[in-house]
N, C-alpha and C positions, 0 to 999 in steps of 0.2 A: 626343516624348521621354518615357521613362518615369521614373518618380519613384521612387525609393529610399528607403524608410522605414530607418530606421533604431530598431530595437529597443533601449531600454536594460534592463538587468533589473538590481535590486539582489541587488549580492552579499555573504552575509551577511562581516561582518567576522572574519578569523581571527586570534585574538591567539597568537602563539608563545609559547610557553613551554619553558622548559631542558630539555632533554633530564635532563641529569644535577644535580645538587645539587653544590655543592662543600663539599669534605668539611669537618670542622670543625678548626682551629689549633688546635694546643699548644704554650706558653713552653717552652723545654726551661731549668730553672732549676739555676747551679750554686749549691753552698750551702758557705757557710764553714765553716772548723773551722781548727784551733788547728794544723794539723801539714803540712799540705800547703801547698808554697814556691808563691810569686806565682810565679817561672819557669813552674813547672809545668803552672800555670792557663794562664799567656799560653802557654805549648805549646800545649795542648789545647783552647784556643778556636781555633789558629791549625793547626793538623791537621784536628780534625777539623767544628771550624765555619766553617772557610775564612774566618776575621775576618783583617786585617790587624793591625800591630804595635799600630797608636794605635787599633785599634776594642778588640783585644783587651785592651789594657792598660785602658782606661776601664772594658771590665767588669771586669776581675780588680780594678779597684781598689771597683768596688758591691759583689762578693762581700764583699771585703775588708769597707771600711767599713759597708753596710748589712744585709749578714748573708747577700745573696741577691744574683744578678744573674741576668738574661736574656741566653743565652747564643745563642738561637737561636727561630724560631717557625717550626713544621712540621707537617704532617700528623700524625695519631697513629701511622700506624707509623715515620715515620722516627724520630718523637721519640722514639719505643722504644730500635729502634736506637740513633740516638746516644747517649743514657743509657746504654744499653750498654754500648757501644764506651768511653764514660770510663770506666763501673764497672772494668771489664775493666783499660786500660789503669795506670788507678791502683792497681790492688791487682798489676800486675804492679811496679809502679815502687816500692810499698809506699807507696804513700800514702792517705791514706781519704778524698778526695774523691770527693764524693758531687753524683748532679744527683735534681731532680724532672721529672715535666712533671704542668703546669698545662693546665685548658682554659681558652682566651681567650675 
């Protein structure tokens, strides 16, 4: 009968690593002011940040109370965009709400 060796050989260890980086988060922050209606806010968390009634009322009420709330956290260019899209929206409606975006 013949015998069968068997070879083991070390093989060196290959650690994967990410292809891609994920990119980095921005708050998209709306900021209070004295002229633009809570309606309005709760619209437009609920348009264009897809928040529901009681997610959206909760912020519009930190704008309110705290000066600022967190309205959304996105990539930098959506958080563009959406900044945007309120500037836009409000200075159609005549209102001067205003957002920022933050990096997280």
């Amino acid at each position: 009968m013949s015998e069968s060796k068997t070879i083991e050989t070390e093989q060196p260890e290959i650690k994967e690593q990410p292809r891609f980086k994920e990119p980095p988060l921005f708050e998209v922050l709306l900021i209070n002011d004295d002229y633009t209606t809570m309606d309005f806010v709760i619209e437009v968390l609920e348009v264009i940040f897809h928040k529901n009634e009681i997610q959206a009322t909760t912020i519009m009420l930190n704008v309110h109370r705290m000066g600022t709330g967190v309205a959304g956290v996105y990539p930098r260019d959506l958080a563009e965009t959406k900044t945007a899209m309120v500037h836009d929206w409000a200075r159609h409606e005549g209102h001067p709400l205003r957002c920022a975006i933050k990096k997280v």
